[in-house]
N, C-alpha and C positions, 0 to 999 in steps of 0.2 A: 504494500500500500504506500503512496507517493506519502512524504513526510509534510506534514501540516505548518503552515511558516502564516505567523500574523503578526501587524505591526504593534504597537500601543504609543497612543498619542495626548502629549498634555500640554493641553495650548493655554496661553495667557497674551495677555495686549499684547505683547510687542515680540514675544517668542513661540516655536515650538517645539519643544522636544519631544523625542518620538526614542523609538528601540524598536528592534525585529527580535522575535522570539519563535523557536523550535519548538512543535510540540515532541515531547517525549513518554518514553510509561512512566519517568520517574517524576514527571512534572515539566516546564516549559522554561528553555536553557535560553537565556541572551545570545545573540548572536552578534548585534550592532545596536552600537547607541548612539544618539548624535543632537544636535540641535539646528534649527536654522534661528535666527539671532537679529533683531534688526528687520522685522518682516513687514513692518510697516513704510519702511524709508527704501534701503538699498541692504539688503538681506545677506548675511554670511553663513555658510552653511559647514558645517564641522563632522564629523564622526570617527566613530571606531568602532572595529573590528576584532572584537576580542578584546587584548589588551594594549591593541596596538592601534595605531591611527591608521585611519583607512587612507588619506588624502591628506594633503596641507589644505588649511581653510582655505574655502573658499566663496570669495566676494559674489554674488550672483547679480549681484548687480539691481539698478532701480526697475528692470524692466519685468522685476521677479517679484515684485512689490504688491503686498497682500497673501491674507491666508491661501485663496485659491489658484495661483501662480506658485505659491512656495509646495504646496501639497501636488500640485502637478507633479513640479521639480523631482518631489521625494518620492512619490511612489514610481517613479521612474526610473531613478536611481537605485531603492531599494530590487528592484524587480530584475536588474541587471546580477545582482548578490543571489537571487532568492525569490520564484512566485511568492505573493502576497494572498492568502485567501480568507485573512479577514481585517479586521483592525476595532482594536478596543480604544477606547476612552473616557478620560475621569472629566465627568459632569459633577460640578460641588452638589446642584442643589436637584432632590427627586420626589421635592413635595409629599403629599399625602401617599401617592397608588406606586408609587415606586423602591421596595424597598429589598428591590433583588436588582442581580443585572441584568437587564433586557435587552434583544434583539431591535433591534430602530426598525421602524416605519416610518414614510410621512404624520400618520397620524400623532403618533409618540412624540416624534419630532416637535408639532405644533404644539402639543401639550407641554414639552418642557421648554418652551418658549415664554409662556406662560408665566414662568416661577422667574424670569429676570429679573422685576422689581426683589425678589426674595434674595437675590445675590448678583445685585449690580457690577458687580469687580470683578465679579467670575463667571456667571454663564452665558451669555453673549459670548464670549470669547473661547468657550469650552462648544458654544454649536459653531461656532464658525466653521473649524475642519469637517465638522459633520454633514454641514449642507455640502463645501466645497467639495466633499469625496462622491456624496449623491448625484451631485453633477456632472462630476469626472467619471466617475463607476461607477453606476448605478445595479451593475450585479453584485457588489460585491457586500460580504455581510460587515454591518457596526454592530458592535454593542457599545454601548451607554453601561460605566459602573458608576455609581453615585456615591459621594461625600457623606448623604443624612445616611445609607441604608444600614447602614454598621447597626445605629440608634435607635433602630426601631425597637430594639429589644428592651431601650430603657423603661424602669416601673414607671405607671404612669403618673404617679407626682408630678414626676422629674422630664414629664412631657407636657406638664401645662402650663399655663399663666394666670395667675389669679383676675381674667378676663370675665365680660360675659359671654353665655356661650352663643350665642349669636357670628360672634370672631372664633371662637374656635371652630366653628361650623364653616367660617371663611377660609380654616387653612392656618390661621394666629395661633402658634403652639412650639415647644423649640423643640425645634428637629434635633442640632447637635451636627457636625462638623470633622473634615480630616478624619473622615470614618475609613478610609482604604487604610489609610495609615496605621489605625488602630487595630483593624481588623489584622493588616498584617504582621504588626506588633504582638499580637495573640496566637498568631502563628508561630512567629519565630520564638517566645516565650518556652514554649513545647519542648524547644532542641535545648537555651540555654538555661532553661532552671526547672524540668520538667515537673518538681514538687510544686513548686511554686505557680507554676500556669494556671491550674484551675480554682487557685484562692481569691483575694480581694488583694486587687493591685489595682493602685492610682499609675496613669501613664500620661506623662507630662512633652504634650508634641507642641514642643518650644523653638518659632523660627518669625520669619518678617508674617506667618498667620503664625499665631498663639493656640491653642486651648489644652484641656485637660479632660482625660476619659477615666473614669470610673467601672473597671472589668469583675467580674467574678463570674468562672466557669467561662471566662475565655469571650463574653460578650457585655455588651454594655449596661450598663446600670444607669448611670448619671451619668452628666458634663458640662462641661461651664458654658457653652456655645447654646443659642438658642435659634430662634424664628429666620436670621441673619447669621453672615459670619461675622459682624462686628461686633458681638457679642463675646461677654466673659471678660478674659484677661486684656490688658493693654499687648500692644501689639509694637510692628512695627512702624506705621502711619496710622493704624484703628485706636479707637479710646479703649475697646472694650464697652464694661458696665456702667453705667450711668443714669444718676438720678435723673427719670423724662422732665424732672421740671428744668431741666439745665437746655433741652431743647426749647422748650417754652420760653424759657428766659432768651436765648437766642434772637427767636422770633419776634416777641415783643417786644423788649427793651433793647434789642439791637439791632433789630430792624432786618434780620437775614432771610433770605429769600433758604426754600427749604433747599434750592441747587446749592447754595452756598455751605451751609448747614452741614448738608450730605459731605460737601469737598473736604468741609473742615475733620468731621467724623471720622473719614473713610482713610483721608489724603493726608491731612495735615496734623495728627494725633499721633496718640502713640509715644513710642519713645522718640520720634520725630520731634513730635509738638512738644515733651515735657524737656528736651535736651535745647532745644533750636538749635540742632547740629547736625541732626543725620539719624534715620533708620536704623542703622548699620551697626551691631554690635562688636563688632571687631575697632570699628573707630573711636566709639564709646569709651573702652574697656584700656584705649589706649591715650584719652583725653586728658588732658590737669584740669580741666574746667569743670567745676563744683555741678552743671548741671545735668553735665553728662551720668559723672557721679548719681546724681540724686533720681535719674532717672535710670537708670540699673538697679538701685537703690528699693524704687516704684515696683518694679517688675517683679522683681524677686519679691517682696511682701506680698501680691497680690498671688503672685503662685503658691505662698507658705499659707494664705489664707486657704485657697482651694483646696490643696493637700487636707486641710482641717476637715475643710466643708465633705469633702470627698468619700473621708476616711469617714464621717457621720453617715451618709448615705449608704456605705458597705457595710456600717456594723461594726468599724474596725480594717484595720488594714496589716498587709503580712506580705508588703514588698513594691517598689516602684521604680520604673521604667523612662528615663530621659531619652528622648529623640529628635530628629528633626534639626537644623543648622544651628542654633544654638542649642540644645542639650545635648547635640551629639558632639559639639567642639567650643563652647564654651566653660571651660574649667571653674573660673571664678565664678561664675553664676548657678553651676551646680552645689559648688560648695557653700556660698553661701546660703542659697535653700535649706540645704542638708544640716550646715551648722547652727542654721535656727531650728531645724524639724525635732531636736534630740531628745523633746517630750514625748516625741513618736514613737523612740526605739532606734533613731537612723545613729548609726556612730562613721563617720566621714574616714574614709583612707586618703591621706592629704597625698602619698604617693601616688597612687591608684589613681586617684583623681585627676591629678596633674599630667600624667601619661595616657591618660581617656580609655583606662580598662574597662573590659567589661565590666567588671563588678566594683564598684565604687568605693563601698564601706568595708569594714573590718569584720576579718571572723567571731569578734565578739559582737558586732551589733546584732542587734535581738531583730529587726528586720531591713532585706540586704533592696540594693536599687543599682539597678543596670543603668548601661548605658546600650545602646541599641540601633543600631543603625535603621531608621526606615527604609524600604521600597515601596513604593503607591505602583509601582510600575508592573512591577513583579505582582504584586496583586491580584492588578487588571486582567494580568496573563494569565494567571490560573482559572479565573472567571471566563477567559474567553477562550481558553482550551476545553472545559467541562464543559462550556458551550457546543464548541465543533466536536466533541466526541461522543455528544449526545443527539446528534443531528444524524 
């Protein structure tokens, strides 16, 4: 039987990264990973081939400008490697009826068009490659994995808003967030602490998007993310949580229009807005300037809070999980977490720590906290191998 080869695509404004993956019996092997970069202007296109570069970047120039010239490009490229017979992608938001990964249709399609107001920053830019592939190959199968479907499993507490239900009957309800991530965080859990998997673990996917999941038995409970992903922790342009009268005050005593609003929330927050310096926790962490400080500062409280919050929701906790660009390479900011959590049980390996071991704390702490590299990619591709081998 010919070998099954599908792409995975994750698109954002102004990138898109993609990977070709093998199916296998043992599961779905990377073959090629790459990005096109710059896809809005004059696009440069990158990859590799195992562990080796495939190509010197390469400029593709302005005439390659947009998602549906750059995804031409690619699957043309890729095709050259390797038939393509399908291609998956991470859509953040799957509203109510979506809480598997599903085969596209047009229908589907218009329906998750739908939930854009529910994640402005990201789904618009997650259908883009979707139409453009419908257009380009229309034989060929997508699936759609989603952000919320991790969280369906949460109790439902921890899925409503103290609303009327009028809005919750609209869809007002928090979904929860970085669910590929987490899902595959509970995978991987399995291989590096297999006692540990099926307890109550807080798993902290710490990067320029924030939040925190709450696992037991390998799926979710709780999380800081709700109806929005600007929700929860501060981020790195998002506020996170916030008292709604602080939008009201916005509007009426400052006169902002709600685009403005939205910019400030979405854009201009975060550890952005509390530094006035920069997003970018590497430049932060490398700052003399008190506000950098003070906003590293922010972040970390807010996370030591959730861990509390988190660990109420489970009942108790018995181990956690840092990932994602900051918790997988920020040192200082895991330990400081950790050096406030010690009423938890966490006891810090300042070594460990410092060299980004898996295992962070000391044989004597009474509960241990990884560090864990995510895949959201890897993911998709198991979702879309069970797919084609069920077909």
């Amino acid at each position: 039987m010919e070998q099954q080869n599908f792409a995975v695509i994750n698109a954002g404004s102004s990138s898109l990264k993609f990977s070709l993956f093998a199916a296998t019996p043992a599961g779905p092997v990377r073959r090629i990973r790459g990005q096109i970069a710059e896809i809005n202007s004059a696009p440069i296109f990158s990859a590799r081939i195992g562990t080796h570069s495939a190509e010197p970047d390469r400029l593709l120039g302005e005439s390659y400008s947009g998602h549906h010239r750059c995804l031409d490009f690619l699957l043309a490229w890729l095709e050259q490697h390797a038939q393509v017979h399908a291609a998956g992608h991470r859509v953040v938001h799957g509203g109510l009826h979506f809480s598997q990964p599903v085969v596209l249709n047009t229908a589907i399609i218009k329906e998750l068009e739908t939930l854009i107001p529910l994640a402005p920053l990201h789904q618009p830019h997650n259908l883009q490659p979707i139409h453009a592939l419908a257009r380009l190959h229309p034989g060929l199968m997508q699936v759609a994995c989603f952000d919320t479907a991790f969280h369906a499993s949460k109790r439902k507490e921890a899925q409503q808003f103290p609303l009327p239900a009028t809005l919750k009957d609209a869809g007002v309800r928090r979904y929860g967030f970085h669910g590929l991530s987490y899902e595959y965080i509970a995978m991987k859990l399995k291989e590096v602490d297999p006692a540990l998997a099926p307890k109550r673990v807080v798993v902290a996917h710490l990067g320029n998007g924030a939040s925190m999941c709450a696992l037991h038995q390998g799926k979710a409970v709780d999380s800081t993310m709700g109806l929005t992903a600007a929700d929860g922790l501060p981020m790195g342009t998002r506020s996170g949580s916030l008292d709604p009268g602080v939008v009201f005050f916005m509007a009426r005593e400052m006169n902002m229009s709600l685009d403005t609003i939205e910019d400030i929330l979405y854009r201009q927050s975060g550890l952005k807005g509390l530094s006035g310096l920069t997003h970018d926790m590497r430049l932060l962490e490398q700052s003399n300037d008190p506000q950098a400080h003070g906003a590293i500062d922010l972040f970390v409280y807010r996370i030591q809070q959730q861990f509390g919050a988190l660990s109420a929701s489970l009942g108790g906790i018995d181990g956690a999980v840092f990932t994602a660009g900051i918790g997988e390479n920020s040192s200082l900011v895991r330990g400081k977490i950790l050096k406030g959590l010690q009423w938890l049980g966490f006891e810090l390996d300042d070594q460990a720590n410092a060299t980004h071991a898996t295992c962070i704390t000391t044989r004597q702490s009474n509960i241990p906290a990884y560090v864990i590299p995510t895949d959201e990619d890897l993911m998709i591709a198991h979702h879309v191998q069970q797919i084609l081998s069920s077909r």
